[in-house]
C-alpha positions in Angstrom: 84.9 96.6 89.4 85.8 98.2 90.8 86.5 97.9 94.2 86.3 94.9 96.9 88.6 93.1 99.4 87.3 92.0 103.4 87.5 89.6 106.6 84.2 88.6 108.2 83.9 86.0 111.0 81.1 85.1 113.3 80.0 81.9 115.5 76.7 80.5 114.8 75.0 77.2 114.8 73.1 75.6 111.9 69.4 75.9 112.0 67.2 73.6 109.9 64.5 75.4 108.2 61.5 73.7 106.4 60.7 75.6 102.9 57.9 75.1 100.8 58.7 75.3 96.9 55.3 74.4 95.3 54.3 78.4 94.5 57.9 79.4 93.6 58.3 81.4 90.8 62.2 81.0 90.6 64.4 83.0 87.8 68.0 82.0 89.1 70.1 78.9 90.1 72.7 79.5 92.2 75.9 77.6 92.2 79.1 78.2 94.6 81.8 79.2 91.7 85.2 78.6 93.7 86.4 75.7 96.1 89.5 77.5 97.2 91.0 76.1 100.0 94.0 78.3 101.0 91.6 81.6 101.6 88.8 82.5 103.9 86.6 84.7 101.2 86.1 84.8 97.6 84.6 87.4 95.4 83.2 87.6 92.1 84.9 89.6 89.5 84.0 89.0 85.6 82.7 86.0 83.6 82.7 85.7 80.3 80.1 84.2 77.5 81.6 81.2 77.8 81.8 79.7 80.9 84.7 81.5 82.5 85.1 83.4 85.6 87.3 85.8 87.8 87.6 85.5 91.2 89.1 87.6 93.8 90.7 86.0 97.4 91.5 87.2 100.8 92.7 86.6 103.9 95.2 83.3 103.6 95.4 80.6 105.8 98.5 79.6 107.2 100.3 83.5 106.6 104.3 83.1 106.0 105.3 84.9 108.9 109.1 85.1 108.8 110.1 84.5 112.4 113.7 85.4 111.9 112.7 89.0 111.5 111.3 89.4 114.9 113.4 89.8 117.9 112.5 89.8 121.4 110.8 93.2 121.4 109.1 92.3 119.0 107.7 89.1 120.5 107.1 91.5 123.9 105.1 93.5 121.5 103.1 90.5 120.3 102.0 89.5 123.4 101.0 93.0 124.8 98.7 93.4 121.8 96.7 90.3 122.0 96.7 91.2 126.2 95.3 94.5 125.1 93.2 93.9 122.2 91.7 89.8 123.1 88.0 91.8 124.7 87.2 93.0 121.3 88.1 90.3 119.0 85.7 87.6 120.4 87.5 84.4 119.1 91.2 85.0 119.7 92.5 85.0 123.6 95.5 86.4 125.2 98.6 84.3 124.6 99.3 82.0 127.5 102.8 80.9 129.0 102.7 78.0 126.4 102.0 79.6 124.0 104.1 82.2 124.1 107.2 79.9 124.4 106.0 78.2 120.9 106.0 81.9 119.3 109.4 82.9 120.5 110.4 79.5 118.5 108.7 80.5 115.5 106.1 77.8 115.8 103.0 79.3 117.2 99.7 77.9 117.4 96.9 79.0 115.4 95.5 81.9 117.8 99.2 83.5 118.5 99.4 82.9 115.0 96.5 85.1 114.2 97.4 87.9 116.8 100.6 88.2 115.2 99.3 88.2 111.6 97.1 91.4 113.1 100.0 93.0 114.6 102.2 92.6 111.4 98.8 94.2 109.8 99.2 97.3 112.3 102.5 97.9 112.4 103.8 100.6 110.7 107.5 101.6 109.1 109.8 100.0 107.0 111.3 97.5 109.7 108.6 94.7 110.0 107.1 92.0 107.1 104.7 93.2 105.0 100.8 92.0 104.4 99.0 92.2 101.2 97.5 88.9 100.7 94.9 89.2 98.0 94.9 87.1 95.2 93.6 86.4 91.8 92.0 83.4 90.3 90.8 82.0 87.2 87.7 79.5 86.7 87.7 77.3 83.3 84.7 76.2 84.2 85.0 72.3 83.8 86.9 71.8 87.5 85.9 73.1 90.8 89.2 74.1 91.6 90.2 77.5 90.3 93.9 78.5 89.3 95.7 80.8 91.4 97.3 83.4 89.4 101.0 84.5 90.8 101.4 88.3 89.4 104.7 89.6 90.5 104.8 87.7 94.0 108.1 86.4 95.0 109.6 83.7 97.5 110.9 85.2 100.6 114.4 84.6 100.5 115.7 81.4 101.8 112.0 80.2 101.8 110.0 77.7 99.3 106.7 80.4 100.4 106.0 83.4 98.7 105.7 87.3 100.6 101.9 87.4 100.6 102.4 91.0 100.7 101.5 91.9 97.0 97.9 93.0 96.5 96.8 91.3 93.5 93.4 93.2 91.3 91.6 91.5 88.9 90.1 93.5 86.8 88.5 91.7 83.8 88.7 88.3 81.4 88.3 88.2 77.8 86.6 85.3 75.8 89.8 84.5 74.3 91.5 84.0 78.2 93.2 87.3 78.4 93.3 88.1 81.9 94.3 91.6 83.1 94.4 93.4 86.1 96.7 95.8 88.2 99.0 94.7 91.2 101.9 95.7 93.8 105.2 94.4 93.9 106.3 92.1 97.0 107.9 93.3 99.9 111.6 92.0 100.1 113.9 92.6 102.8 117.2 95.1 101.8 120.7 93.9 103.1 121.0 94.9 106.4 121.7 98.7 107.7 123.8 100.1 110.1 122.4 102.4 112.3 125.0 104.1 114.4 122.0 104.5 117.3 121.5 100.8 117.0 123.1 97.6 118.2 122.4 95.5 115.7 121.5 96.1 112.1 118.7 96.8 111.3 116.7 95.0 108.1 114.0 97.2 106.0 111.4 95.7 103.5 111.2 97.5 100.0 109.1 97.1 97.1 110.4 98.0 93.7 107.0 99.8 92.6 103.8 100.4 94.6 101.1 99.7 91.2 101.4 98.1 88.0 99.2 96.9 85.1 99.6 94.0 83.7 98.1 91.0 80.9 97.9 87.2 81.2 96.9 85.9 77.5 97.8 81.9 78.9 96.5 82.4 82.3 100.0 81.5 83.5 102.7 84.3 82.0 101.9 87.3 83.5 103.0 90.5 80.7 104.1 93.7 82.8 102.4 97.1 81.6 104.9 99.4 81.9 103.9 103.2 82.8 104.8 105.8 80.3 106.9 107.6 83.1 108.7 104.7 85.1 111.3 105.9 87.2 111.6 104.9 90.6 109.2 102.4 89.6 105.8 104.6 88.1 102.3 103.6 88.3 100.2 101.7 86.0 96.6 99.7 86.1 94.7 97.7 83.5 90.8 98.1 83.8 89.8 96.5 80.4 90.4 95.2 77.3 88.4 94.9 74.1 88.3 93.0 71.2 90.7 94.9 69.1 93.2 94.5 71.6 93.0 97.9 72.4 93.6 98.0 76.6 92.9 101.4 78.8 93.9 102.0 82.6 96.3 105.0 83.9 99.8 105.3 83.7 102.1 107.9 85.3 102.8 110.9 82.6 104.7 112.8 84.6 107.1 113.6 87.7 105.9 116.2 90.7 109.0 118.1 90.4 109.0 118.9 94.4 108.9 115.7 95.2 111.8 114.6 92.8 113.9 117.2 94.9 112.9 116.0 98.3 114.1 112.6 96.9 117.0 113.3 94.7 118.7 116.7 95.3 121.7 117.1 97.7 120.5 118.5 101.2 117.2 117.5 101.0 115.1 114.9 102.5 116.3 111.5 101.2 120.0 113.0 101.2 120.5 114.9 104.2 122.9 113.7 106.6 120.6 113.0 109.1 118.1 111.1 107.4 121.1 108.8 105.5 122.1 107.4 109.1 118.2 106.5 110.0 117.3 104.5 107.3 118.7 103.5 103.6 117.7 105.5 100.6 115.4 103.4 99.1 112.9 103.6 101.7 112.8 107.1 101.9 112.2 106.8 98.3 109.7 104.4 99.0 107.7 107.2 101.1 107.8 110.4 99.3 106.9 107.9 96.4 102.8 108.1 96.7 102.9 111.7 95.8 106.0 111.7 93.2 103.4 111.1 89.1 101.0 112.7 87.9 98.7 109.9 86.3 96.2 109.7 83.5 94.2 107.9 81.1 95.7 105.5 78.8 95.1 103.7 76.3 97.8 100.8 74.6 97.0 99.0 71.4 98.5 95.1 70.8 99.4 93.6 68.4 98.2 89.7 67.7 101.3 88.5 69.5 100.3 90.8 72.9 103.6 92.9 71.8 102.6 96.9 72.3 102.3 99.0 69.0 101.5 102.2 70.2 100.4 103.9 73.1 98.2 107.3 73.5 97.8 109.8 76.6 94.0 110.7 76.5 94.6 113.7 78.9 92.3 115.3 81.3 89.6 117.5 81.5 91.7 120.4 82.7 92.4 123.6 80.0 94.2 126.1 80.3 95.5 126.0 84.1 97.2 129.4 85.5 101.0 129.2 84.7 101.4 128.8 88.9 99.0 126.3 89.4 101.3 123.1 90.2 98.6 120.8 91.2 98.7 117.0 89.9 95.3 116.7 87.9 94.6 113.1 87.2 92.2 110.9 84.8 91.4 107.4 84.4 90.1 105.4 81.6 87.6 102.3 83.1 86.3 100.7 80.5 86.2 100.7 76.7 83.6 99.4 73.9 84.7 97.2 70.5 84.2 100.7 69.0 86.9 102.1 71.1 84.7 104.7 72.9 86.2 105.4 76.4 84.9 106.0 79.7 86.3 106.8 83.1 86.9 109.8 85.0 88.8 113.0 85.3 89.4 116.3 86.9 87.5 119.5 85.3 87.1 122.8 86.5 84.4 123.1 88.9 83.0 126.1 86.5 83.4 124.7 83.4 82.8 128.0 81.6 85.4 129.2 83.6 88.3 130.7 80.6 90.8 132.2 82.4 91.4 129.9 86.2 93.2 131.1 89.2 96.0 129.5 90.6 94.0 128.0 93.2 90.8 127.7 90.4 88.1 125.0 92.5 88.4 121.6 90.7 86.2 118.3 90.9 86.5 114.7 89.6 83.5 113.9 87.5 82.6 111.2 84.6 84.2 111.1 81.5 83.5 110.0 77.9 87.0 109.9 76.0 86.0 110.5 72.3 87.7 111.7 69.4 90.1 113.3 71.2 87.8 114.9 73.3 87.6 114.4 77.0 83.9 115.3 77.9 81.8 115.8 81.1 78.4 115.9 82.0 77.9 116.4 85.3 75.1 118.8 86.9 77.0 120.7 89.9 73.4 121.9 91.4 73.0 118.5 92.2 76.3 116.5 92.1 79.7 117.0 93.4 81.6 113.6 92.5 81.0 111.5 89.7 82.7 108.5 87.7 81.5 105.8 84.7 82.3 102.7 85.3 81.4 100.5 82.4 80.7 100.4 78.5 79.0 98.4 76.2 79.0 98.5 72.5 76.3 100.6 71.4 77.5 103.0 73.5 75.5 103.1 76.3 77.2 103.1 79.6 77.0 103.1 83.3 78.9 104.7 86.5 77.5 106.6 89.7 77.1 110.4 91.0 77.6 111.4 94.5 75.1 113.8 95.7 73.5 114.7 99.2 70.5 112.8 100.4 69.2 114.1 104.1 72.2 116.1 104.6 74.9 112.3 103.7 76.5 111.8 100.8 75.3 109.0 98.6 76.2 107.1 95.4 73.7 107.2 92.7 74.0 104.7 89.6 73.4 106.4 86.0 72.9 105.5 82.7 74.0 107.8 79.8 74.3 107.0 75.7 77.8 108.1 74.9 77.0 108.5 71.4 75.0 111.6 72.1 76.0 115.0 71.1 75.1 116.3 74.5 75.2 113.2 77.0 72.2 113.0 79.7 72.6 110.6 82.9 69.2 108.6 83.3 69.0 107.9 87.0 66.6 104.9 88.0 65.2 104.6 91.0 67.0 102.1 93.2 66.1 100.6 96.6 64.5 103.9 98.1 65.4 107.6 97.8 68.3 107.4 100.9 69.7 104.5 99.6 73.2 104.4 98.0 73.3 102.4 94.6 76.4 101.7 93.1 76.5 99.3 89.3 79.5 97.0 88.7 78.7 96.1 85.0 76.2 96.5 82.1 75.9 93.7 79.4 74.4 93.8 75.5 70.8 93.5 76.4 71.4 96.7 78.2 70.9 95.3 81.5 73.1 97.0 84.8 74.0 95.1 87.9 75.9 96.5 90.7 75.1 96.5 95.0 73.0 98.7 97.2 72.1 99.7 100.5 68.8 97.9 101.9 68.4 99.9 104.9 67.3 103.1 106.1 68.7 104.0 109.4 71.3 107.0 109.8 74.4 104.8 109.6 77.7 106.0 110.2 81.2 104.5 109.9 81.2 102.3 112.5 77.5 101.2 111.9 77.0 101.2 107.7 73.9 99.9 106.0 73.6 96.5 104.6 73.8 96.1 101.0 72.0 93.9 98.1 72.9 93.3 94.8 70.3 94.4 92.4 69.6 94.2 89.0 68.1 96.9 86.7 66.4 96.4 83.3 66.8 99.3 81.3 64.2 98.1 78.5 61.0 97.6 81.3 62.5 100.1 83.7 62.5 97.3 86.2 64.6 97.3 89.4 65.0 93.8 91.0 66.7 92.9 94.2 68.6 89.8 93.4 68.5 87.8 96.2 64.5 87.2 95.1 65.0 85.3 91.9 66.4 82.6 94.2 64.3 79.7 95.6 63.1 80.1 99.1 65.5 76.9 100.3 68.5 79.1 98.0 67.7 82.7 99.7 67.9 81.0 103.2 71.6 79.7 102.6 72.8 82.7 100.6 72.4 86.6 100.6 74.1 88.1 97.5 75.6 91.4 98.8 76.8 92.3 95.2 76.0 91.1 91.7 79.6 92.1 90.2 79.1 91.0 86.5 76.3 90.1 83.9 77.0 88.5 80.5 75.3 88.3 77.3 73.3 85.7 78.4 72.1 87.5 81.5 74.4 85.1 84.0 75.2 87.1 86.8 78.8 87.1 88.6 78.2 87.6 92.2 79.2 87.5 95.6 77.5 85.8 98.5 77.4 85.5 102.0 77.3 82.1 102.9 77.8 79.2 106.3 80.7 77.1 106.1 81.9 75.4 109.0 84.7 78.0 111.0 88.2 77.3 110.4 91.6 78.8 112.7 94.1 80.8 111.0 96.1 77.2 110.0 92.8 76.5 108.1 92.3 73.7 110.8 88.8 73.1 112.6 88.3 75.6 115.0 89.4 75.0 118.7 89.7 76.4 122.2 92.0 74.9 124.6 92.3 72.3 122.2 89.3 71.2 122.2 87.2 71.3 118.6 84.1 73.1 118.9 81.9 71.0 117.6 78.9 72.7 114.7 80.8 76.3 115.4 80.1 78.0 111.6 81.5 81.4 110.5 79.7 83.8 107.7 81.7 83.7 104.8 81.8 85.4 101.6 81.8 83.2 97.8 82.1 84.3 94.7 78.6 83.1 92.8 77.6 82.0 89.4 73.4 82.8 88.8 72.1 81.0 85.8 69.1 81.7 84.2 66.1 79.5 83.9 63.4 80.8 81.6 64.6 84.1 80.9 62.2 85.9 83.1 62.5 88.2 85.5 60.5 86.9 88.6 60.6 87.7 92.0 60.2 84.5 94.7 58.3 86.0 97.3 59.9 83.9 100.6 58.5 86.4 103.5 56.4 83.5 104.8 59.3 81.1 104.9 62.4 83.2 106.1 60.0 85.8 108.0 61.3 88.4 106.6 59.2 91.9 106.4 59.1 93.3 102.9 59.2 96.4 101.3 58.4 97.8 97.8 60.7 99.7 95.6 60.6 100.5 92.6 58.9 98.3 89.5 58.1 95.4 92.4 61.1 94.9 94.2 60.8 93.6 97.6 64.1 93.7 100.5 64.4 91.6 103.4 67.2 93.3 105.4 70.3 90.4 106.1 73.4 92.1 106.3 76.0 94.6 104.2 78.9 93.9 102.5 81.7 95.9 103.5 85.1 96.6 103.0 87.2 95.7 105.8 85.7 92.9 107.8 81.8 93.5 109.4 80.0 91.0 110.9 77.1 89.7 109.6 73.7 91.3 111.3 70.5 89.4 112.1 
């Protein structure tokens, strides 16, 4: 995974559309995986071989604002942004007289309930409720219903609802129903604090740590990963597990001993005089935190019972730094084979024949293969400057990306690589088309890769990014397949899969989808204006997927006739029809 959480709305109505099916040549059936009700997207995350899933969720209906938080100014505040902001967010309106008055009683309706959700969003310092508001799920596969895993969420005090302000990371599920992942702890509000420049006192939301991996071997008990240095609360992350029990992440080795005397030593930031009358310690804590550990690989080892029997820093790629150089170097260990061969990524010197470094010697972050003790890179500087592996499978042969520049724009190229080679060389398949950005989620046992990539060739920039496809890549026939085509023509109209996330070792893909559902308010209640429901209004949302197999070929459906789309050829037959990217952080979907 390793990376996806976003909000997407947009008005349409329904259009029928008449498909023929007599030609198909359909490889896939699609089936919606999740019927959550309590968020507005899902996304695909892991399955296993048996039936199992992950899924990822975002953006919550009916947030737990706690109104007794926010006084008057803040309420002024409130109001002024939706005044200010209601042109560019097309389905929300300025707060009316009416309105208003509900707010200010801690009852607001669904669109001041929204604006104020955003605001809370926006709003910076230590003084206002936190939002986090991912969540983690599990699918058995007999129900429709997936299980909500709480993490380290909390109930907000004197409240029977939880913060909604961890962000909760599934990273992976076992056959055996180990679940693992990495999350934040809630925000909780301190006692109150007297400021001397303030009237009243004033409350401040802390959270004991800011990451933390952790295990769920019931899907309900959630086991804490704690980092190897854990004061003031350390990071950890989980990014897989094998069969041996053997689990690898990062964990914080060390302190950044500046920033532990900014925090701790008489005089200085946390502890001047000045600074204990603004705010309470633990906030200022809380701030200098992000650049207090150094963090690395890691790698625990569990016993049968879950219980952790040893533990082992794999290091970085760094040797030999000059006795001034005080810079954190960090690794990260992503995935891991039943063999125990490691992969992830780490800094190395950018002139990796480079003996005696500077003090200010240039570094990089390239992939990694963590093996007997080794850390080893591969990575061609002429013609890459960034660089990570992703995932593992067990012969050895894994998969991650290089970031070069294409046209004068950096881009993510997927690899493939043997990691049992004396001197590893990344394989790079040609993906969509030479400017296009190809990033793989997951490689299975039949050596198969299946990750997301951009479909379009226009110069995009932030503000305007390219869609994106999942795709599918066979290393045995050299094959590259847009995923969206092994649907049925009736299937590809209804869905676009923007990422295929996972592939087992029966080739079932773990996806995640575009997909029409009708649009819902921020109470998940119809959607209204003035009260008044608008009949057949729809929103693009995004659902976590579950492709299965039919005959065990690869076969494009060819739907340009039916859908209108224009095609274009790539690679060993692949054909894109151009529907819309997936992004981070809420774009609307493109026709």
């Amino acid at each position: 995974m390793k990376t996806l959480i976003k909000t997407v709305l947009a008005l349409s109505v329904a259009t029928a559309m008449a498909t023929s099916h007599a030609e198909e040549a359909v490889s896939y059936n699609i089936t919606e995986l999740t019927s959550v009700d309590n968020v507005v997207n899902s996304y695909g995350v892991q399955q296993t071989n048996i039936g199992k899933a992950l899924v990822a969720g975002q953006t919550s209906y009916n947030f737990p604002v706690d109104f007794q938080y926010l006084d008057e100014d803040d309420y002024d505040d409130i109001v002024s942004y939706a005044k200010r902001n209601d042109e560019a967010v097309y389905d929300l309106f300025e707060i009316d007289d009416e309105a208003e008055e509900l707010l200010r009683a801690g009852n607001p309706d669904a669109n001041a309930l929204s604006w104020t959700v955003r605001w809370l969003r926006v709003t910076g310092g230590s003084e206002h409720q936190k939002y986090g508001d991912a969540f983690v799920y599990s699918y058995d596969g007999n129900t429709q219903t997936p299980t909500q895993l709480q993490i380290f969420d909390e109930l907000l005090p004197g409240s029977t609802e939880l913060t909604r302000s961890t962000i909760d990371v599934g990273q992976g599920m076992t056959d055996n129903g180990w679940i693992y992942g990495f999350s934040t702890a809630p925000y909780l509000p301190l006692e109150p604090f007297d400021d001397p420049d303030e009237d009243e006192p004033e409350i401040h939301w802390f959270r004991d740590f800011d990451q933390r991996g952790w295990i769920s071997f019931d899907g309900t008990n959630v086991f804490e990963l704690l980092p190897f240095e854990a004061k003031y609360g350390g990071l950890s992350a989980v990014y897989d597990v094998n069969i041996n029990r053997q689990v690898v992440g990062t964990s914080s080795v060390a302190l950044n001993e500046a920033t532990l005397a900014d925090i701790e030593e008489e005089d200085e930031l946390c502890l001047k005089d000045s600074r204990i009358e603004d705010a309470p310690f633990e906030i200022c804590m809380q701030n200098l935190r992000t650049r207090l550990y150094y963090s690395n690989a890691f790698l625990w080892e569990l016993d049968e019972s879950g219980a952790i029997v040893s533990t082992t820093d794999l290091g970085t790629g760094i040797v030999d730094p000059d006795e001034d150089d005080d810079r954190g170097y960090t690794s990260a260990a992503t995935a891991i084979n039943d063999n125990g061969i490691i992969v992830g990524f780490s800094h190395f010197w950018w002139d990796r024949d480079e003996d005696r470094p500077s003090k200010n010697e240039r570094v990089a972050q390239f992939a990694a293969v963590f093996r007997d003790g080794e850390v080893i890179e591969f990575t061609d500087r002429d013609d890459y400057f960034e660089s990570r592996a992703l995932d593992i499978n067990n012969q050895g042969i894994f998969t991650g990306y290089m970031y070069k520049y294409v046209n004068g724009r950096p881009r993510t190229k997927f690899f493939y690589a043997d990691a049992n080679d004396d001197e590893i060389v990344p394989v790079f398949p040609e993906d969509f088309f030479k400017g296009s950005a190809s990033y793989p989620h997951a490689i299975n046992e039949n050596n198969i890769i299946v990750g997301e990539g951009e479909v379009e060739d226009f110069v995009d920039s932030a503000q305007t990014p390219r869609r994106r496809h999942g795709f599918l890549y066979d290393m045995e026939t050299d094959a590259f397949y847009n995923v969206n085509q092994f649907l049925s023509c009736e299937d590809q109209a209804k869905y676009v899969i923007v990422e295929a996330h996972d592939i087992n070792e029966n080739n079932e893909i773990l996806a995640t989808a575009w997909v029409k559902k009708p649009k819902l308010d921020s109470k998940g209640e119809p959607f209204s204006i003035d009260g008044q429901v608008i009949e057949g209004a729809e929103e693009d949302v995004l659902r976590a997927v579950y492709l299965t197999p039919i005959d065990g070929e690869f076969t494009i459906n060819d739907c340009r006739e039916d859908l209108g789309e224009t095609v274009e050829r790539s690679g060993a037959s692949t054909s894109l029809w151009s529907l819309l990217l997936l992004s981070v952080f809420g774009l609307r979907r493109r026709k």
